[in-house]
N, C-alpha and C positions, 0 to 999 in steps of 0.2 A: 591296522596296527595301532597301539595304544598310542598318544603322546610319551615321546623321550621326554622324561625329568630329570633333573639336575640338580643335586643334596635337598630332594623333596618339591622344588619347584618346577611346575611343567614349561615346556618352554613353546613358541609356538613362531611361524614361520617367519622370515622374512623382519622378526622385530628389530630395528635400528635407534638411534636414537637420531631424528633427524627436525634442526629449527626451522619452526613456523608448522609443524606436525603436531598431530594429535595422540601421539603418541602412548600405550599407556605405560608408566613407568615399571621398572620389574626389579625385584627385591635383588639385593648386591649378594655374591658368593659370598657365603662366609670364611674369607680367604686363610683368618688368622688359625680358625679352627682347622680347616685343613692343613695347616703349616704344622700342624700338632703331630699329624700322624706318620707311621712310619711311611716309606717309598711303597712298602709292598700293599699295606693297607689304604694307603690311596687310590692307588693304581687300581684296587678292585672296586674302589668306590666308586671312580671313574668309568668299570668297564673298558679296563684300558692293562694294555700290558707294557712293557719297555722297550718291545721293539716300536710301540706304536699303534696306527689304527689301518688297516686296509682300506684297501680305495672304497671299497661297497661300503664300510663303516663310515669311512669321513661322509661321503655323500648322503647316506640316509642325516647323521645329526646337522650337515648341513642346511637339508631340507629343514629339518625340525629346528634348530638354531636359526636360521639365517646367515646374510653375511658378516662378518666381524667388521663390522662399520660403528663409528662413532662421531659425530659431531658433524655430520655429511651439510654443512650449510649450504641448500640449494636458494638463490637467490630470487625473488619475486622475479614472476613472468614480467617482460617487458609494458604492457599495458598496464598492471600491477603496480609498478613502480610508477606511472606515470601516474597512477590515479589516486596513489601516496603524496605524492608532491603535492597535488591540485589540494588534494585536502588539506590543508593548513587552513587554522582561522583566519587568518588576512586576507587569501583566498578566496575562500566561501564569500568571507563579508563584501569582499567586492563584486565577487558573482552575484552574490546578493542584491547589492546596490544597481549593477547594470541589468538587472533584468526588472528591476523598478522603474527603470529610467527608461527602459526602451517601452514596459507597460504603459508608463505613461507619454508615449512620445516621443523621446529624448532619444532617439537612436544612434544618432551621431556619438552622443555622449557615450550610450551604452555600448556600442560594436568596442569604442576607443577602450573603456576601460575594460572589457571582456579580450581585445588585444592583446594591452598586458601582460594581464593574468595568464595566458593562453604563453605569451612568447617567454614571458621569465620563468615560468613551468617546464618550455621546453627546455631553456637552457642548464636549468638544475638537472633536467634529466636525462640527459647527454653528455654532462659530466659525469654524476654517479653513475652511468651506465657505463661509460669508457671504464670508470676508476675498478667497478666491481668485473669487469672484465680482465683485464690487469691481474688482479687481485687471485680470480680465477687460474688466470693461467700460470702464477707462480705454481700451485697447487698440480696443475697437469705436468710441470716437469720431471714429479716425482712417479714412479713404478716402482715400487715396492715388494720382494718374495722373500720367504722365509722356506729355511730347510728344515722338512719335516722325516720323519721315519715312515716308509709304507711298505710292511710286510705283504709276500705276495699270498702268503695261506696263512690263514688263521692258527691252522693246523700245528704247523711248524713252524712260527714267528721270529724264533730268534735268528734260526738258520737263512731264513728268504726273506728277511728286512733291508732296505736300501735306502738310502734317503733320494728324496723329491723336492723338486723347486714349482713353492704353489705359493699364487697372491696370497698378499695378508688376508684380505678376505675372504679366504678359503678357510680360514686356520679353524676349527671346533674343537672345543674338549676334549681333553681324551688323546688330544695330538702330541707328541713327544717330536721337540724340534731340535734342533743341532746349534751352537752357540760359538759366535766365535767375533775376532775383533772386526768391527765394522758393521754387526748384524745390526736392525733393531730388533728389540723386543714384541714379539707382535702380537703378545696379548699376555694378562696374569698367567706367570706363570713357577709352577714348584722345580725349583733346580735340585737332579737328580745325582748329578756328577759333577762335578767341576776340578778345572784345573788351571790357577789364576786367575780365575775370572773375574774380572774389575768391569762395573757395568757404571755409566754416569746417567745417574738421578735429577740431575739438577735442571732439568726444565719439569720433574712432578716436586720437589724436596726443595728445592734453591742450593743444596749443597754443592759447593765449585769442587771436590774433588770426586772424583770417581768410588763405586764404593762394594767390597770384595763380597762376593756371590759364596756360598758353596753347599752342600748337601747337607751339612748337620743347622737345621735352624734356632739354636738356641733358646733363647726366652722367644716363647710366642703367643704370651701376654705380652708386651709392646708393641705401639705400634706398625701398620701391618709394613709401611715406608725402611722400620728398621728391622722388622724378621731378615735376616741375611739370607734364609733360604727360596724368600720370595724375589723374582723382578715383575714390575711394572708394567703395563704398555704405557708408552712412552718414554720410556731410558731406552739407551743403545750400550753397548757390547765396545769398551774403549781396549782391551787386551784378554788373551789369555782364551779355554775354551770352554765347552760345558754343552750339558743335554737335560733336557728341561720337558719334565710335562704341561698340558696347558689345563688352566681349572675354571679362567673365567674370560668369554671374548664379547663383543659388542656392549650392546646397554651394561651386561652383569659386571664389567669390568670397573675397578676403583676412578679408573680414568673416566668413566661415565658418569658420576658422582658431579666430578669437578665443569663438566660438560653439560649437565641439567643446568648449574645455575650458572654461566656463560651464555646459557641460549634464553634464559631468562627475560620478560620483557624489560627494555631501560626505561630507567626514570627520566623524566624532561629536565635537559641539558640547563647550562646556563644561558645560552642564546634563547632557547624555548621561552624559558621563563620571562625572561626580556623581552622579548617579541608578543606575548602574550601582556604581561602588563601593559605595555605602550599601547596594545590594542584597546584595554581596559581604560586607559585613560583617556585616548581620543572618545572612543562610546560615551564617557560622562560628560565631554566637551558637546557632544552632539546631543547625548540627551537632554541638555540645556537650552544649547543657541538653536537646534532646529525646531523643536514646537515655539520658540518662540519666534521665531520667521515668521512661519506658518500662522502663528494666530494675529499679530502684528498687521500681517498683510493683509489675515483675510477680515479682522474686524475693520480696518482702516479702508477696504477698497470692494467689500462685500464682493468679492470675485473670489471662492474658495477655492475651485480648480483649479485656478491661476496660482496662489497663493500655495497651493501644492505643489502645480510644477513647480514653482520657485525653490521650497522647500527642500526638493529632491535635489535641486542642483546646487542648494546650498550643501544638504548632506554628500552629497559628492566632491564639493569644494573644499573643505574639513575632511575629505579620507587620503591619506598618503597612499593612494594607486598604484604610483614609483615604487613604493619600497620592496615590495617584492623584485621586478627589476633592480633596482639599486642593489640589492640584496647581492641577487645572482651574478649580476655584472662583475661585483666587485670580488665576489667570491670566486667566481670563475677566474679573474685574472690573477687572484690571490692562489689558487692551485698551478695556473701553467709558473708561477715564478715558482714556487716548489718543486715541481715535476723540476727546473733546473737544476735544482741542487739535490735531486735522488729522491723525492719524496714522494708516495702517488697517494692522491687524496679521495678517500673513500666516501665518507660524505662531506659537502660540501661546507655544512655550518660547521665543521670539526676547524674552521682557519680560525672562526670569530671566536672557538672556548680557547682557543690556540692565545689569540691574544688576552683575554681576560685571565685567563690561568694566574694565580698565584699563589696556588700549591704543586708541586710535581713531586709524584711519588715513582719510586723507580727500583725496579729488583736492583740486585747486585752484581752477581755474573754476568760476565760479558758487557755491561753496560757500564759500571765504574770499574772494572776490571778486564784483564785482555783474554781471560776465558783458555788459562793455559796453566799448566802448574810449572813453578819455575823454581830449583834449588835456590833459596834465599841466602842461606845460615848452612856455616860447617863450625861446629865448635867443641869445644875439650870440655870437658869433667867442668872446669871452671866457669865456662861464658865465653872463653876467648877465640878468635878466630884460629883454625887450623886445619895446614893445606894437607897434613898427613891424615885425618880425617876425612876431607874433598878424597884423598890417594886409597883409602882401603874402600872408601865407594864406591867409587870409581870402577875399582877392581872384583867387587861382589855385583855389581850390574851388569859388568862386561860378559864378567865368566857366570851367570846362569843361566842356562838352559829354557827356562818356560819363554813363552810369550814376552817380551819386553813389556811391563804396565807404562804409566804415566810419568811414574814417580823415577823408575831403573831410565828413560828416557831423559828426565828433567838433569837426573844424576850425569851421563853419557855427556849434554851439550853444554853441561857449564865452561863457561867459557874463560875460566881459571887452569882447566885442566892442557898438558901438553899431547900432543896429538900422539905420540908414542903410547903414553899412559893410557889413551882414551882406546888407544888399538889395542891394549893390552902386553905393549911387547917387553921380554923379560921373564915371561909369565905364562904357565902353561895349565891349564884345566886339569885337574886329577878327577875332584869330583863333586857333589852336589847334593845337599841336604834338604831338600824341596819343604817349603811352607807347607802347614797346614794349623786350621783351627784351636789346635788342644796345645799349640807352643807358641803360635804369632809372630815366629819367625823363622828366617831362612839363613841355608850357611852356603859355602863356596869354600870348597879348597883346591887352592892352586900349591904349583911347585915354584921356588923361585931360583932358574935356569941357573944363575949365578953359582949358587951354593947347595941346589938338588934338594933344601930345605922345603917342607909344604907349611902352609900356612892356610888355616881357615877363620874366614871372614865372615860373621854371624852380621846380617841389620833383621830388625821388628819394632815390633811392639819395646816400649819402655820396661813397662816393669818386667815384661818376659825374659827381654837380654837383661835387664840387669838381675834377673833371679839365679841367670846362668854363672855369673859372674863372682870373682871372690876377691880380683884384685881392681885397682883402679890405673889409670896413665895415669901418670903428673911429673912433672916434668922432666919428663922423656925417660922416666924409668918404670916400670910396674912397681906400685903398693898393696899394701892388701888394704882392706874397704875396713875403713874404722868409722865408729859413730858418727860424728862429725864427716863422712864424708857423704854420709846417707842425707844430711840435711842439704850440704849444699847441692848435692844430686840434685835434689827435689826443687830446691829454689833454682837452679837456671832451665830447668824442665819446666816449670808453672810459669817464669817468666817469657820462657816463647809461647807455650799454650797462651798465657794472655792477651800475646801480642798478635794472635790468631794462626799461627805455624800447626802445621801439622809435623809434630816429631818422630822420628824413627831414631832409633840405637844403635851403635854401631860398636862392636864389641870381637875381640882375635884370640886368637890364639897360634904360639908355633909350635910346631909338630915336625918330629923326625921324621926321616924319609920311610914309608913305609907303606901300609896296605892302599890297593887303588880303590878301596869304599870306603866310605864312614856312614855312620848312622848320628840319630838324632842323641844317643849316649854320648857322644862327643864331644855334644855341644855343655860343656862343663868346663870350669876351671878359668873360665872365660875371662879374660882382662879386658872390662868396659874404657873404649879409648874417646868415643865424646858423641855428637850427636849431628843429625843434618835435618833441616829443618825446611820445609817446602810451602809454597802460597802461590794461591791465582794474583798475579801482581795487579797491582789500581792503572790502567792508561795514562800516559803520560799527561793525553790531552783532559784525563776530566776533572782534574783539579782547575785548570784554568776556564773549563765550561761553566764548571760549580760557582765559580766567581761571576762569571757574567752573569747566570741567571739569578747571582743573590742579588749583582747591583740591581739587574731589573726589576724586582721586587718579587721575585720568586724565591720561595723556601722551597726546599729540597729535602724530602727524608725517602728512606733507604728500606722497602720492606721484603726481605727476604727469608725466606723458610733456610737459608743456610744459620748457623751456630753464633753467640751472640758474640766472640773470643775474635773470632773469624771476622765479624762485619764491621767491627769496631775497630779494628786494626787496617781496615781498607778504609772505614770513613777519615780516620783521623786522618792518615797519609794524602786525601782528595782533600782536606777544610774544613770538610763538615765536624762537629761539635757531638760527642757522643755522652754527654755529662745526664740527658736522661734517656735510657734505655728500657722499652717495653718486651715482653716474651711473649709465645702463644699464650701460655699459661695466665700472664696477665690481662691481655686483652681480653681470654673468656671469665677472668674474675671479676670487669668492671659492666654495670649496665652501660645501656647506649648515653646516659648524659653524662656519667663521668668516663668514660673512652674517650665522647667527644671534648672534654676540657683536657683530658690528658693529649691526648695526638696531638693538640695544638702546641706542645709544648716538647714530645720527643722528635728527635731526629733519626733514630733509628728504632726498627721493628723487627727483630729476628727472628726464626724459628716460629715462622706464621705457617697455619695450613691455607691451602687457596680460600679457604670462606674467612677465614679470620685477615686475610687482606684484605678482601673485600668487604667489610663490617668496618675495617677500619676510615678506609676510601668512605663510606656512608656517613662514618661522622664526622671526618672533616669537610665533608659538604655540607651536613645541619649546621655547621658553625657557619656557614654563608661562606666558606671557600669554594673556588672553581678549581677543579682536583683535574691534575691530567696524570695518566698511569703509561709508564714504558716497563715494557716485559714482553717475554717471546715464546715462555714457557707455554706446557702443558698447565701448569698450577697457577700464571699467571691471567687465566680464563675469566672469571669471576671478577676479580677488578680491574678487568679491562671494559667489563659491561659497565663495575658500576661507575666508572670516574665518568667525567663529563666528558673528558677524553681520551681516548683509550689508542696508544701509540706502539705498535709492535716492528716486526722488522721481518726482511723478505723469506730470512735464513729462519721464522720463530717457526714453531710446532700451529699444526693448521689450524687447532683452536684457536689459537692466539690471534692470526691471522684474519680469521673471519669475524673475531670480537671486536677488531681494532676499527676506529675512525681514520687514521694514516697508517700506513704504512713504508717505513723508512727503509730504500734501498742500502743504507749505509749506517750502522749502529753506534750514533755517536750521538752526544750530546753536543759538541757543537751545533749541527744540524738543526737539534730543536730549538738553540739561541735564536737561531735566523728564523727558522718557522717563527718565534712566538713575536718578535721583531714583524713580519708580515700580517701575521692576526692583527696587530695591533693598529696597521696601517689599516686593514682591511674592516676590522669595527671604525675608526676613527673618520673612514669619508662616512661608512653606513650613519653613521652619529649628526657628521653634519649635514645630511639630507632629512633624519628625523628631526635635527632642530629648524633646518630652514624651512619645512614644509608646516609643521608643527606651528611656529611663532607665523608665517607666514599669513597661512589659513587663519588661524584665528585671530589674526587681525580685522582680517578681511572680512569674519563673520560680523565682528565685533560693529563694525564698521554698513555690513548689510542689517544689521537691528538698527541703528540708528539712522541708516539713511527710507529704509522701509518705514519707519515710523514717522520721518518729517517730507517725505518726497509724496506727492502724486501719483505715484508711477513708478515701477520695479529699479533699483537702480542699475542693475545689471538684467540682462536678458539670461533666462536659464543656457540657452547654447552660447551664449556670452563669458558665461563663468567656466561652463565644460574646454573651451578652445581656451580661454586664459589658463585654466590650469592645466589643461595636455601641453600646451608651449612651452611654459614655467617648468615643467617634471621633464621634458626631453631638453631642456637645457642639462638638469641635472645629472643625466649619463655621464656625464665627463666626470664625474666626481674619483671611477676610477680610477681615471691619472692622474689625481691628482695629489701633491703632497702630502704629508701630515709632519706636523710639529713635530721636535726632539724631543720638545718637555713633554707631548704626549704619549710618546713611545718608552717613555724613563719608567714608567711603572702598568703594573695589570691593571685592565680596562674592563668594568663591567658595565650591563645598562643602568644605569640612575635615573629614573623614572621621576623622582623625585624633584632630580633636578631639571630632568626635560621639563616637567610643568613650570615649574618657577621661570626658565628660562621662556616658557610661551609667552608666562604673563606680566616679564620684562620687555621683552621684544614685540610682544603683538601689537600692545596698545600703543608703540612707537610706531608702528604701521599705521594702528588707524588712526593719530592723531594728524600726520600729514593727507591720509585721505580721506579726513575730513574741512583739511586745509583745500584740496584738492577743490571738495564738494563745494568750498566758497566760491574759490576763483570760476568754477564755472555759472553757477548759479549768479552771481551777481559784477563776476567780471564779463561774462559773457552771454548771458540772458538766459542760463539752460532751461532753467525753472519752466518756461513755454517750449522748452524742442528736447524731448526727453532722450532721442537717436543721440542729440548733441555730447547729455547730460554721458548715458551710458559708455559712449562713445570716445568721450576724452578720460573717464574712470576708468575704464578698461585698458588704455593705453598706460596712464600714470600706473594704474594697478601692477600690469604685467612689468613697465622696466623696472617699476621697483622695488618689486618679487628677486628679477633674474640679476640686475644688479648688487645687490643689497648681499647675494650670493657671496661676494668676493669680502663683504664683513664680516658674515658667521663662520665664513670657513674657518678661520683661526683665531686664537684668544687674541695674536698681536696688533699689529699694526698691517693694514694688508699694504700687499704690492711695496710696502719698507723693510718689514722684520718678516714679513712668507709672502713667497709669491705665489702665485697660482700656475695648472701648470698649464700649457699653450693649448691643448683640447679644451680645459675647463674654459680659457678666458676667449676661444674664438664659439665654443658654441656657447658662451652669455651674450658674444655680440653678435652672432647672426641673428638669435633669439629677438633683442632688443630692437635691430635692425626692421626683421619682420613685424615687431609689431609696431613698430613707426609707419611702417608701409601697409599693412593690411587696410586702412580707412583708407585707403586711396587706389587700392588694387580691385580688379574683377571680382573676387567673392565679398564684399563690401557688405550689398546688397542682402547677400544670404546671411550673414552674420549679424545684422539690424547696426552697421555701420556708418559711420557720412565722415567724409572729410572735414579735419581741424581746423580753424582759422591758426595763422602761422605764430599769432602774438602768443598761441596759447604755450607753444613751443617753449617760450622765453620762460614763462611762469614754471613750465612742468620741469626745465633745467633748475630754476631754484629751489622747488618743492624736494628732489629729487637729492640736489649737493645737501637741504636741509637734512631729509632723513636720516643718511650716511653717515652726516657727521653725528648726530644726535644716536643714532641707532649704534656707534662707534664708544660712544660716552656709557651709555646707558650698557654696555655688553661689557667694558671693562669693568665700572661697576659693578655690576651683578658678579663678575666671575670672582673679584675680591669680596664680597659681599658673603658669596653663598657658595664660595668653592668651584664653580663651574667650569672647571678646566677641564 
C-alpha cells in the first residue's frame, strides 16, 4: 500500500519528536489554510467524515503517523550521564595530570588525584540522577484519553458512530473527538460544533483568560493562536462543549514548533563560563612557573629526570584538585536545603546561576498572579460602583442554561452578592437567548414572582450590547443615549480596558408577562445599565517577593504572550515600573544589539511568541546578565533553554518541565528569594576555596623558583608536595558548613576572574615572603643547608599550617573569629589538619615520606613566622579588597 499523505506531505512511521534524537524535522500543517475551508470541504480533504474514523481507519494512519508524541525527553542512560559529568575540563585536566604522575612514578599522587575526580563525579551523579528521576515521575502521574467518534461501518457512519476512550497517543488525523470541560486538547484541532466552549490558551498564548472556541473561524489570515475555529495541543477545555476534527498530531503539531527549539542544544551557563576561565588562568599560571621549575632545576643540578619529576608535582601543586569536590559537596548540600523548602534540583550547577542571577525574567500567570479570574469592577454608564449592576449579573449567570464559563463563575462567588440573590430566589427562569458569534451576546429572561413581571437580562461583548441599546441608566431612571453620552460610554470603557479588565455589558430590558420564548429580535430597545469588569488578580504575596529580590539586586521583568492592557495593570499593582514597554511586534523590529540595549531598560515584554522570549532571554545575557527564567507553559519552552536558568514548576506542561534546571513544588516567588539567598552561599565558600587554593599554590610556586634556584637540593620532595596538598584540600571540605557574610549575600555573585588573579598576586607573595623567612631560619638557624631531610622537612611543616591556618583569613573580607566566625566542622577540621601535620615528622610513615623529626626551638620560630603571616596576610587582604573591590 502507498504511503498515507497528509495536505501533500508523506508521512512515515513511528516519527516523534524526541531530545537527544536524530530526528528528521517534518514540515508543519498548514493549519491556517485549512481553517479557510468549509467543515464539509475539510472533512474530504481529510478522508474523514463527521461521525469520525473506524477502528481499521485510525489503526492503519496510526501505523503511517505514528504516535502523537511530542517533546518525549528520554534522559541519558545511566552510564551516559555519568560519563557527562566526568567530561568536564577540570576533569580531564586532572585525569590528565594523574596519569602523568603515575607515568612518571608518582602513584601515590596520581591514585589521590584520580580519587577525587572519580568520588566528586560520583556525587554530582547521584544527585542529578535522584533529581531527573523525581522529575520523571511527576510526568508518570499523568494518564491522559481523549474521546473520539468510531463508527462501526463505513457504510453507515452516522447511524453506528459511538464515541471511544483512547490515549492521546492514539489520536490521528482524520479523528473527530468529543470536547467538553475538563478535556485537554489532544492535538490541532478544527472545532466543528460548539456550544460555549471556552478553552484556556495560556500555557501556548500567555493569555490569563480563557478564550471562546466555536465553528465559524473568522478571519483566518491572523494568527493561527487567534483563528477562534482552531484549538491547540496544549490548552484544555475550561467550560462549555464541542466536537472537533483533528488536522495535525505529533511533530506536525504548532506545539512542535515551540518544542524543536526547547530541545535545542544550551548555551554554556554562567557557572560554565566561570569554571572555564579560572581553568584558563591557572593554565597561564603553570605555563609560566612550571618550565620554569623544570629548567631552573635541571640546568642547576643536571639531573633532568629529577627535575621533571619535580616539575610534575609542582604542576600538580598549582591545580585546584578540590574544586571539583568543593564544587559538588557544596552543591549537593545547597540542593538537600532546597529539597526543604519544595524545590528538586535538577542539575546541580543550577544553585550557583541561582546565586549569580541578576536578572529574573518571569511569565505572568499564575506566577504574579493567582491564575483565576476574579469579578474585580461592577459599574454604571459613569465609573461608579454599582450593586444593582453585581444584581442583574448575578441574575443572567444564575439563570443560563449552558455550561457555567469562568466568567458566569467569577460572577456567582462575589462575595458582595446575598446568598438568596446568588440562589436566585424571587426569580424564576422563563427563558434563554443563547450566545452566539454574529451578536456576542447572551440574554436571560426571568419572571419576577413578586409582580409575574418578566425581565430580560442581556451581558456581551461592548459594542454589541450597546448596539442593542437606545436608552441609558442614570440615575436610577432610563434616558435615552444622547451625544454626549456615547463619549462618556467610551471613556469608562477604555479606562478599564487600560487598566487591563476584560469588560462585558450589561444591558435590561422589562417585558410584560407573556410568551414562554423569545428570540434574538428581542434583544432591542435595550436600556444599557453599566458594566462588570474581570481580571486574573496579582498574589498577595508577589509584590512583597518583588521587593526582596530588587533589594538583592535582582531586576525583574515580566515576558508574557498575554496583552500589553493586561500585564501592565498586574505589574503596576506587584511594584514593578511599566513606564517602557516592549511588544512582539517590537522585539522583531529591533536587531540583536539594539534588543539588547533595549531589554536592559524595559520591564515588561507582552504579546511575545515563545521564540521571541526567548531572543529576548539571549540578549540580556550578551549584555553579561546571568538571566534565570520562571514559566510552566507550553510557550515557555524556549526560554527556559535559553536563560542560564530555567525554573518551572511540578504543576507546568511537560516541556516546561523537562527544559527546567529546578523544578518548584510550590509556585511562588518567595521560594526563589530563599533559593537565590542559598546560591549565593553556595558560590561564596565555592569562591573561597578558589581563592585559598589559588593565592595559596602560587605562593608556594613562587617560593619553589626561588628556593630551586639558591638551594642544592629539591626543596620539597615531589611526594612531599602531593601529601601537602591532599592534607591542605581535605581540610577544605568543611567549607560546606561553613558561613558566608551578609554583605556577600546583599547582591548577585558572579565569577571575577579578574579579580581572582589580582587577589593571587596579593596574597601569594605574602606566603612566600614568610617562606622565605622560613628558608632562613632553617638554613642558618639550624644548619639545613647540610641536612636537606631537615631543610624539606621543617618547609613542609610551616608550608602546610600555613596553607590550612591562614584558611580562617580568606574565608571572609572581615576580621575572622571577631566580625565572622567560622563554622565548628570548618575550624575542627583546620585543626586536626594542622595537628597532623605537627605529628607526621614524628609518626611511622616518617620514613616513607623523606621526613626526620624537628628540633623543638624550631617550634618557637614557626609560632612567630606563622602569627607574622596572619597578621600581615590580614592587612594586605583588607587592603586589596578596598583597593580593587574584592568583596
Amino acid at each position: 500500500m502507498a504511503p498515507l499523505r497528509l495536505f501533500g506531505f508523506p508521512l512515515h512511521r513511528g516519527l516523534t519528536l524526541r531530545r537527544r534524537t536524530s530526528a528528521v524535522p517534518v514540515p508543519p500543517v498548514p493549519l491556517a489554510e485549512l481553517a479557510a475551508l468549509s467543515p464539509t470541504a475539510l472533512l474530504a480533504r481529510l478522508s474523514a467524515t463527521a461521525a469520525g474514523l473506524t477502528n481499521h481507519e485510525a489503526a492503519e494512519r496510526y501505523g503511517e503517523f505514528g504516535p502523537n508524541a511530542i517533546g518525549d525527553e528520554r534522559p541519558p542512560g545511566a552510564w551516559r550521564q555519568l560519563a557527562l559529568i566526568v567530561a568536564n575540563p577540570l576533569s580531564l585536566m586532572l585525569l590528565a595530570l594523574a596519569v602523568v604522575s603515575f607515568a612518571t612514578g608518582q602513584r601515590k599522587g596520581a591514585v589521590a588525584i584520580a580519587a577525587m575526580v572519580a568520588l566528586s563525579s560520583l556525587l554530582s551523579f547521584v544527585q542529578e540522577y535522584r533529581a531527573g528521576r523525581a522529575a520523571e515521575s511527576l510526568k508518570a502521574l499523568v494518564h491522559t484519553k481523549a474521546t473520539v467518534l468510531r463508527p462501526l461501518h463505513r457504510d453507515d457512519p452516522e447511524a453506528a458512530a459511538h464515541p471511544v476512550h483512547v490515549p492521546l497517543a492514539h489520536i490521528v488525523p482524520g479523528d473527530v473527538v468529543l470536547l467538553a470541560a475538563g478535556n485537554v486538547i489532544p492535538a490541532d484541532v478544527r472545532v466543528l460544533v460548539a456550544k460555549d466552549l471556552f478553552v484556556d490558551e495560556s500555557a501556548l498564548t500567555g493569555e490569563s483568560l480563557p478564550v471562546e472556541k466555536s465553528a465559524a473561524c473568522g478571519d483566518a489570515g491572523q494568527p493561527i493562536a487567534d483563528i477562534r475555529c482552531l484549538a491547540l495541543t496544549g490548552s484544555h477545555v475550561t467550560s462549555g462543549t464541542g466536537t472537533a476534527v483533528v488536522l495535525a498530531t505529533g511533530a506536525r503539531t504548532a506545539f512542535a514548533g515551540i518544542a524543536r527549539e526547547t530541545v535545542a542544544p544550551r548555551a554554556a551557563t554562567s557557572f560554565d563560563v566561570g569554571v572555564h576561565r579560572y581553568l584558563k588562568l591557572i593554565l597561564v599560571f603553570m605555563a609560566v612557573m612550571v618550565p620554569a621549575v623544570l629548567l631552573i632545576n635541571g640546568f642547576a643540578r643536571g639531573d633532568w629526570h629529577e627535575a621533571f619529576l619535580f616539575a610534575v608535582a609542582v604542576a600538580a601543586g598549582m591545580t585546584p584538585e578540590m574544586l571539583p569536590m568543593v564544587v559538588t559537596v557544596n552543591l549537593a548540600k545547597g540542593a538537600r536545603a532546597m529539597a526543604g523548602k519544595r524545590v528538586i534540583v535538577k542539575r546541580l550547577v543550577a544553585i550557583q546561576n541561582f546565586g549569580a542571577m541578576n536578572v529574573l525574567c518571569t511569565d505572568k500567570t499564575g506566577t504574579l498572579t493567582q491564575d483565576r479570574v476574579l469579578l474585580e469592577r461592577h459599574v454604571d454608564i459613569t465609573g461608579s460602583e454599582s450593586r444593582r449592576v453585581l444584581e442583574f449579573a448575578c441574575l443572567n449567570s444564575r439563570f443560563q442554561s449552558g455550561l457555567p464559563n469562568l466568567l458566569d463563575a467569577a460572577v456567582l462567588a462575589h462575595g458582595d452578592l446575598h446568598p438568596d440573590l446568588r440562589a436566585g430566589a424571587g426569580y424564576a427562569r422563563i427563558d434563554e437567548i443563547p450566545f452566539d458569534f454574529e451578536r456576542r451576546r447572551m440574554s436571560v429572561v426571568v419572571e419576577q414572582q413578586a409582580t409575574g413581571a418578566h425581565l430580560l437580562i442581556c451581558k456581551g461583548a461592548v459594542e454589541e450590547v450597546a448596539a442593542a441599546c437606545d436608552r441609558v441608566e442614570r440615575d436610577g431612571s432610563a434616558k435615552s443615549i444622547e451625544p454626549a453620552h456615547a463619549d462618556e460610554l467610551s471613556t469608562v470603557t477604555r479606562e478599564l480596558n487600560d487598566d487591563g479588565f476584560r469588560v462585558i455589558a450589561i444591558a435590561y430590558k422589562q417585558l410584560p408577562p407573556g410568551p414562554a420564548t423569545y428570540t434574538a429580535a428581542d434583544e432591542r430597545a435595550l436600556v444599557l445599565l453599566g458594566y462588570i469588569a474581570f481580571l486574573d488578580p496579582p498574589k498577595e504575596s508577589a509584590g512583597e517577593a518583588i521587593a526582596a529580590l530588587t533589594a538583592s539586586g535582582i531586576a525583574v521583568k515580566v515576558l508574557t504572550g498575554d496583552n500589553a492592557a493586561v500585564a501592565r495593570h498586574v505589574c503596576r499593582q506587584v511594584g514593578l515600573r511599566t513606564d517602557v514597554v516592549l511588544g512582539g511586534a517590537d522585539v522583531d523590529a529591533l536587531d540583536d544589539a539594539a534588543l539588547a540595549a533595549r531589554a536592559e531598560t524595559a520591564t515588561l515584554f507582552a504579546k511575545l511568541a515563545p521564540q521571541q522570549k526567548a531572543r529576548v532571554i539571549r540578549a540580556l545575557r550578551a549584555h553579561g546578565n546571568v538571566v534565570g527564567y520562571l514559566g510552566d507553559g507550553i510557550n515557555d519552552g524556549p526560554a527556559l533553554t535559553a536563560a542560564d536558568i530555567g525554573i518551572s514548576v511540578d504543576t507546568g506542561a511537560d516541556v516546561a518541565r523537562d527544559a527546567a534546571d529546578l523544578i518548584l513544588l510550590e509556585k511562588s516567588l518567595n521560594v526563589l528569594a530563599a533559593g537565590v539567598r542559598e546560591g549565593r552561599r553556595v558560590f561564596g565558600n565555592v569562591t573561597k576555596y578558589v581563592r585559598m587554593a589559588g593565592s595559596s599554590n602560587f605562593g608556594n610556586m613562587l617560593s619553589m623558583v626561588g628556593a630551586s634556584a639558591l638551594l642544592p637540593f629539591l626543596p620539597m620532595a615531589p611526594v612531599q608536595i602531593l601529601v601537602n596538598n591532599l592534607l591542605y584540600d581535605v581540610s577544605q571540605t568543611a567549607l560546606a558548613t561553613d558561613e558566608v557574610d551578609a554583605d556577600f549575600l546583599a547582591r548577585p555573585r558572579q565569577w571575577d576572574i579578574g579579580g581572582i588573579g589580582r587577589y593571587m598576586l596579593c596574597i601569594g607573595p605574602v606566603s612566600s615572603l614568610f617562606d622565605y623567612a622560613t628558608f632562613g631560619v632553617l638554613v642558618w638557624g639550624f644548619g639545613a643547608l647540610d641536612d636537606p631531610a631537615l631543610f624539606q622537612t621543617g618547609w613542609f611543616v610551616e608550608s602546610l599550617l600555613s596553607q590550612t591556618l591562614i584558611v580562617h583569613v580568606i574565608r571572609t573580607g572581615r576580621i575572622p573569629f571577631v566580625e565572622s566566625r567560622p563554622s565548628l566542622a570548618l575550624l575542627a577540621m583546620t585543626a586536626a589538619v594542622a595537628v597532623l601535620g605537627l605529628a607526621l615528622p614524628f609518626s611511622p610513615v616518617a620514613g616513607a615520606l623523606g621526613l626526620v623529626p624537628l628540633p623543638l626551638p624550631y617550634f618557637g620560630a614557626l609560632a612567630a613566622i606563622i602569627v607574622g603571616y596572619v597578621v600581615l596576610t590580614q592587612t594586605v587582604k583588607t587592603w586589596a579588597i578596598r583597593k580593587f573591590r574584592l568583596d
